[in-house]
C-alpha positions in Angstrom: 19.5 64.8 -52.5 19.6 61.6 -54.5 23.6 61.6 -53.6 23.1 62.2 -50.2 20.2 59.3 -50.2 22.3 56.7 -51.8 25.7 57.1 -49.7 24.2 55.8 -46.4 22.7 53.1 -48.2 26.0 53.2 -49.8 28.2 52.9 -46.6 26.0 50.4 -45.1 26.3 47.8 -47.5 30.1 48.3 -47.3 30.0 47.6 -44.0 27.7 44.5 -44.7 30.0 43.1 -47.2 33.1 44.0 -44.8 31.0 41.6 -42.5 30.3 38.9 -44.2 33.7 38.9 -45.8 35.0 38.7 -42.0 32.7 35.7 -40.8 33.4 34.1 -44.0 36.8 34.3 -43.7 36.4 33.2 -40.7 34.2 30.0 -41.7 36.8 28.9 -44.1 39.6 29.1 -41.6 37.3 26.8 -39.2 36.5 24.6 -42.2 40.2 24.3 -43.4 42.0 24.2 -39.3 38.9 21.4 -38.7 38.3 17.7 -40.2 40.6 16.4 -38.2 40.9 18.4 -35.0 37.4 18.5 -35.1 37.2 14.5 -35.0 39.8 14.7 -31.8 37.8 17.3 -30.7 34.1 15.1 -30.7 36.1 12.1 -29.5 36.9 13.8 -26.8 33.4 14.6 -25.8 32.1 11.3 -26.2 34.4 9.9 -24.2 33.5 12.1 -21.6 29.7 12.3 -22.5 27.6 9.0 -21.0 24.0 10.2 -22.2 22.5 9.3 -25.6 24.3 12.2 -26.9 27.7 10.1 -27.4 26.1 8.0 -29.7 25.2 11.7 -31.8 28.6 12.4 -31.2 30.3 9.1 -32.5 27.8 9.4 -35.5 29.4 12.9 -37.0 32.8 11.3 -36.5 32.0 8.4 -38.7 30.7 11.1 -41.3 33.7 13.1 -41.3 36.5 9.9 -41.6 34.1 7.7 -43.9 32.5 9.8 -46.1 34.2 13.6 -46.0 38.1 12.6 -45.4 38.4 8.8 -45.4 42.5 9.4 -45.6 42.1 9.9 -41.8 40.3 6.5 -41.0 43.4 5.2 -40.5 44.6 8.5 -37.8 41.1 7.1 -35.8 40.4 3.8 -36.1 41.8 2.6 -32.9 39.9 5.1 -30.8 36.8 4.2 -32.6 37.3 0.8 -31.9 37.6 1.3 -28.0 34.3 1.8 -27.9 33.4 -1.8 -28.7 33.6 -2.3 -24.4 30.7 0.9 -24.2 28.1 0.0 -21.4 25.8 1.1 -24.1 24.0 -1.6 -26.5 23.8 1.6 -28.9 27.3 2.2 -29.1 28.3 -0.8 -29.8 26.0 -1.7 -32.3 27.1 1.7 -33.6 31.1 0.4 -33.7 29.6 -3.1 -35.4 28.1 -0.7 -38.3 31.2 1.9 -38.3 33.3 -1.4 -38.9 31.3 -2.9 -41.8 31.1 0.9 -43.4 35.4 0.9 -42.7 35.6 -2.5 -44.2 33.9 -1.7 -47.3 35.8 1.7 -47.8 39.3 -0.4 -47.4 39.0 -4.0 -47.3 42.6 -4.1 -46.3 41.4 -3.1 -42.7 39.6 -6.7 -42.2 42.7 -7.8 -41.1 42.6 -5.8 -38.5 39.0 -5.6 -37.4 37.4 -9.4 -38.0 38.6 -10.3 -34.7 36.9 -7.1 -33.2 33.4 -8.3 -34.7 34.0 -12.1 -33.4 34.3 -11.1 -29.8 31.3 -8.9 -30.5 29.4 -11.8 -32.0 30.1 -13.5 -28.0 28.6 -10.1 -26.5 26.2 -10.7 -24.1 23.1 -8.5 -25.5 21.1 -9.9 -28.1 20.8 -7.3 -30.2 24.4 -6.7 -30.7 24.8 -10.2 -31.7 21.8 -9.7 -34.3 23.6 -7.0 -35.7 27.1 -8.6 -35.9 24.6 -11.5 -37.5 23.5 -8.2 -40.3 26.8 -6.8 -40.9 28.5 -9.9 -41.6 25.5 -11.2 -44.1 27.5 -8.1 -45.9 30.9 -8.5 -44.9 31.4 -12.3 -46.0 30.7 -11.1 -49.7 33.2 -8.3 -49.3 35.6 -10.3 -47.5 35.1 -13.4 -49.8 35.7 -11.1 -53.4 39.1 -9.3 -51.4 40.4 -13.0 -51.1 40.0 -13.9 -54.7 41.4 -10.8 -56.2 44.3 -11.0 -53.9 47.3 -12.6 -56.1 49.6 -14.1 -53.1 47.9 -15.1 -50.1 50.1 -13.9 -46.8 49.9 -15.6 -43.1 47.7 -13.0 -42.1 45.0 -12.5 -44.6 45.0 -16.7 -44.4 44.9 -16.2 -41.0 41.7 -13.2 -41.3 40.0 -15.5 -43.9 39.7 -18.5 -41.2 38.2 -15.9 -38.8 35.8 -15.0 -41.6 34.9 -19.1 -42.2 35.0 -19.6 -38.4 32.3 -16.8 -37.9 30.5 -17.9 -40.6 30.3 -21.8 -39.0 29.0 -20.2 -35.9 26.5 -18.4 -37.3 25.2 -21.0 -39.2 25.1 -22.8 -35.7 22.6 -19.9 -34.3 19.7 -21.7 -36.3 19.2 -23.2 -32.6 19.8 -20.1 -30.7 17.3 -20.6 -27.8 16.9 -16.8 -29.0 13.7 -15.9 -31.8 15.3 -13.0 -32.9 18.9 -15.0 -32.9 17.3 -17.4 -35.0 15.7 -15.1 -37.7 19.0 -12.9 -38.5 20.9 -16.7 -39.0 18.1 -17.7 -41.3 18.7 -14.0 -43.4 22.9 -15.5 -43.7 22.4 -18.5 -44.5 19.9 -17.5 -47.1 22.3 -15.1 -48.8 25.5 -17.6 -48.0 23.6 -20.2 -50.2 23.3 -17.6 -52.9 27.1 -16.7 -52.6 28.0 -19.6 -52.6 26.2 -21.4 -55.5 26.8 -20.2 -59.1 24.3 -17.4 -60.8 23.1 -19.0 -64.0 21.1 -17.1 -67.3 18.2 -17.6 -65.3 18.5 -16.3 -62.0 16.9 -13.6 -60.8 19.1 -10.6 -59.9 17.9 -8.0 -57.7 19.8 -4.7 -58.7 21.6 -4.6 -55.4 23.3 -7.5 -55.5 24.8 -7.4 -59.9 28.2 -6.8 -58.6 28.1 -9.2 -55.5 30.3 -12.5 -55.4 29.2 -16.1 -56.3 30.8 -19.5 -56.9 30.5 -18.4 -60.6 33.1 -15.9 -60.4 35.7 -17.7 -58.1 38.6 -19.2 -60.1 38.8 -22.9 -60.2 42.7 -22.9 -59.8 42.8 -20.1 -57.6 46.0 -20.5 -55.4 44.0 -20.1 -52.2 39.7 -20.2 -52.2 38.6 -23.5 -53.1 36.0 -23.6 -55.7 35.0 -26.8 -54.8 35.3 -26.7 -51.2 33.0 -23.3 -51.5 29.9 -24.9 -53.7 30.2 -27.5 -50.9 29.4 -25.3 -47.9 26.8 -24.0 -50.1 25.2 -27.2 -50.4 25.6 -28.1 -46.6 23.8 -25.1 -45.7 20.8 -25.3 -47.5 20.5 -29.1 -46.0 21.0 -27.1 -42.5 18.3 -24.3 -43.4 15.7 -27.1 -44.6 16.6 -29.5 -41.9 16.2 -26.5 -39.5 12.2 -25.9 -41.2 11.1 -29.4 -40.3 11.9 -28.8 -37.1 8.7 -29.5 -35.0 9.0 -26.6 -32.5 10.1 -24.0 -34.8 8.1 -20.5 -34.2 5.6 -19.5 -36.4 8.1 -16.0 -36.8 11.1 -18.5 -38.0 9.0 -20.2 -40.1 7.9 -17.8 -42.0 11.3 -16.1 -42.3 12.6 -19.6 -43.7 9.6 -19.7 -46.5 10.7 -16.6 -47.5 14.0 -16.9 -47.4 13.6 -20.4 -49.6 11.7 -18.1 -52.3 14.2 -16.0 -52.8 17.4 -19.1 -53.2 14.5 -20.8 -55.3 14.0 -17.6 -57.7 18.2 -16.4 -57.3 19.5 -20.0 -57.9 16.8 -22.0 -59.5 19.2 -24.9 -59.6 17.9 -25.6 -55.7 14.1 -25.4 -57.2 13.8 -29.2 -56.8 14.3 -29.0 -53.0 12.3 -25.8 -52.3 9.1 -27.1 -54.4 10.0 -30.3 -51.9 10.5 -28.9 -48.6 7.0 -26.2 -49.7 5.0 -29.8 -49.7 6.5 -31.4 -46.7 5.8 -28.2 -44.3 2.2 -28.4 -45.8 1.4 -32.0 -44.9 3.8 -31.7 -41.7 2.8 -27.9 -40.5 4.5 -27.8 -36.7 2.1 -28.6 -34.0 2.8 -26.4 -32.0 1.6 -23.5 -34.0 -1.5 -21.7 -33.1 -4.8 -21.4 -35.0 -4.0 -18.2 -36.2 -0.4 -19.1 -36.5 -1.4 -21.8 -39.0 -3.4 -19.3 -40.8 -0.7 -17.0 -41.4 2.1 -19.5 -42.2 -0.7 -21.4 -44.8 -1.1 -17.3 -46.1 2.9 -16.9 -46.8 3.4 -20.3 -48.1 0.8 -19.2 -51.2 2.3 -15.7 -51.5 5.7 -17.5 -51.4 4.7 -20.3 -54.1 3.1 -18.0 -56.4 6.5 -15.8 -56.4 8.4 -18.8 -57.1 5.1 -20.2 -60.0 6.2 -16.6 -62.4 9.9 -18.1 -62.6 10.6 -19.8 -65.9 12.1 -22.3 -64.4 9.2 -23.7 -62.2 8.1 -24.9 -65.7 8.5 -28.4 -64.4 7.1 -28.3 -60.8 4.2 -26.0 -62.3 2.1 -29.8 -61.5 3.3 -29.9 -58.0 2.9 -26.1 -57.0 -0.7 -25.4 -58.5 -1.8 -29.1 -56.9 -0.4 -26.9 -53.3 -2.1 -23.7 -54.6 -5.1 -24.9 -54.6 -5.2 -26.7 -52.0 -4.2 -23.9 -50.0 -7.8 -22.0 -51.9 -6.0 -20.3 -54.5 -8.2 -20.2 -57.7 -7.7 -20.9 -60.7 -7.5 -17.5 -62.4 -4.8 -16.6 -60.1 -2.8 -19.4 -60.8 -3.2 -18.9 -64.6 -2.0 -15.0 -64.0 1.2 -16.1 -62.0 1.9 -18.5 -64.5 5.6 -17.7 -66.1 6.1 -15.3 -69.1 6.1 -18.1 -72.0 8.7 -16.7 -74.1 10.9 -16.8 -70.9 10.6 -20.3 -70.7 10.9 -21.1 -74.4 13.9 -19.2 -74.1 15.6 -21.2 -71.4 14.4 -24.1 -73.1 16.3 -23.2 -75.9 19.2 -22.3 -73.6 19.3 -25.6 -71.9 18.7 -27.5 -75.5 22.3 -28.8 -76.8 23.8 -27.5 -80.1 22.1 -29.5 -83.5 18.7 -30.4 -81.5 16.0 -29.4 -83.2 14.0 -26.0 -81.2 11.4 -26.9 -78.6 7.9 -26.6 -79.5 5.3 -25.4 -77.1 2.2 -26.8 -77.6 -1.5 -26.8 -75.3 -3.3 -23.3 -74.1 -0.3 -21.9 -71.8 -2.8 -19.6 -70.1 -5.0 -22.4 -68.6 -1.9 -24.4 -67.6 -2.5 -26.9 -65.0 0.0 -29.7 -64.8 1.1 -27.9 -67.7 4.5 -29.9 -67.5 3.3 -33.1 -68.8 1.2 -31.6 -72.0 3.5 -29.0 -73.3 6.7 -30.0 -74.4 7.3 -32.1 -77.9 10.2 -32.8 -80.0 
């Protein structure tokens, strides 16, 4: 009886695993005949498809030739591309994005592609603009660190590199965009194209994203090609355009306080501009833009604390601590919370020692650090 019991249950899960072995045969024959037709096969539909779908479609595209099988970015690119002219905004912000991920997988394919993102840069919706704005705060790093390992420098890559400077100009240029939005993602580049290109010192603040980007540090002084120099420069000229852009009377409260933020983060990154920030911090707060509403004022007084105390725990705001708690407090920060923002003192003994030349004798730190107000002009002997 047991027998006869166990041979249906027998015979059925032969014919279970005769199942399953079929569809999963079949699976793997699907799997093996399909990254690529399978990418012919959605680019088909999506140039057929004008509903949101497309943009679904276009999506598991990217995923199969960027992440699963990038040797076949090459097979697609060009129909990829074609949808840079899509009536939708979507899509082409999509292409913008599929372009910056291509880029970054083979830098070799900016040659090809810049000029595709500077006629999207002239496209005539906003957003696409803001995200050609996003994607080339990204792409100027990558495009930048490809020039300077390069060993000979060809007519074309010269050629791709002046596209890169060119787009980069223009950019800069959208700090008067008649556009808010416009305004705020040039703001965002210039900010990071101050940080590429100025060099990262013992004391800059590194956010874990950006340890392996480019900066001037890195760039060869006799390379045969980038200018060192000429680089540091530009740097320079654009934080003069991003600060000349803040005193700007009619500058929008939304602008403004992208600007503040964005002069926190060059101040903490490359404290060598410190001087200038600590500056341009005071002349907005004696100068605030009259055109700002009451509550405007309020929230732009609000960032400009947050902002200075961010920049106050640096160790080197050591000698602008007079100047930025004289502007915390008038701004109604107290005491105590100037005193707990106040930099780690063995950081700043440390760059102290950093900065002192060989055969001078080590920096003493004298006066209560804790209660340190105007701290600067009672705490250093030697």
């Amino acid at each position: 009886m047991s027998a006869g019991g166990s041979e249906p249950g027998g015979g059925s899960s032969f014919r279970t695993s005769l199942a399953s072995q079929f569809f999963t045969e079949e699976e793997t024959t699907a799997i093996d005949m399909t990254t690529s037709e399978k990418v012919v096969d959605l680019l088909n539909q999506a140039a057929l498809i004008t509903s949101e779908s497309k943009l679904t479609i276009l999506k598991q595209v990217q995923e199969l030739i960027i992440n699963k099988d990038p040797s076949l970015l090459d097979n697609f690119l060009d129909e990829i591309i074609a949808f840079q002219t899509d009536k939708s905004m979507e899509v082409r912000k999509f292409v913008i994005g599929f372009i910056e991920e291509a880029c970054k997988r083979d830098n070799e394919l900016l040659l090809k592609l810049i000029a595709n993102l500077n006629m999207l840069l002239k496209d005539e919706s906003v957003n696409v603009v803001k995200k050609v704005i996003l994607t080339m705060t990204h792409l100027y790093k990558v495009a930048l660190q490809w020039m300077v390992r390069l060993k000979g420098i060809s007519d074309i890559q010269e050629a791709c590199w002046e596209m890169v400077t060119t787009m980069k100009d223009e950019i800069i240029l959208m700090l008067d965009s008649e556009n808010d939005g416009i305004r705020t993602h040039a703001i965002k580049f210039v900010e990071s194209l101050i940080i590429t290109l100025s060099p990262r010192t013992s004391d800059s603040e590194v956010p874990k994203r950006q340890e392996n980007d480019i900066s001037l540090e890195r760039i060869p002084k006799d390379h045969a090609y980038i200018r060192h120099s000429s680089l540091g420069q530009e740097g320079k000229m654009a934080l003069e355009q991003l600060l000349k852009f803040m005193v700007h009377p009619a500058i929008s409260s939304i602008n403004l306080t992208a600007a503040l933020g964005s002069l926190a983060t060059i101040a903490r990154q490359r404290p060598m501009f410190m001087s200038e920030v600590i500056q341009a911090y005071e002349t907005l707060h004696a100068n605030l833009p009259p055109t700002l509403a009451k509550s405007q004022v309020s929230s732009v007084r609000k960032n400009l604390k947050l902002h200075l105390l961010s920049v106050l725990k640096h160790a080197s705001s050591f000698e602008f601590h007079g100047q930025i708690t004289t502007l915390l407090l008038d701004l109604g920060t107290q005491q105590q919370e100037i005193a707990r923002n106040m930099p780690n003192l063995k950081d700043v003994r440390k760059r102290q020692r950093d900065e002192a030349e060989p055969g001078l004798k080590k920096i003493k730190t004298g006066g209560v650090y804790s209660k340190c107000i105007g701290a600067r002009n009672r705490g250093v002997q030697g």
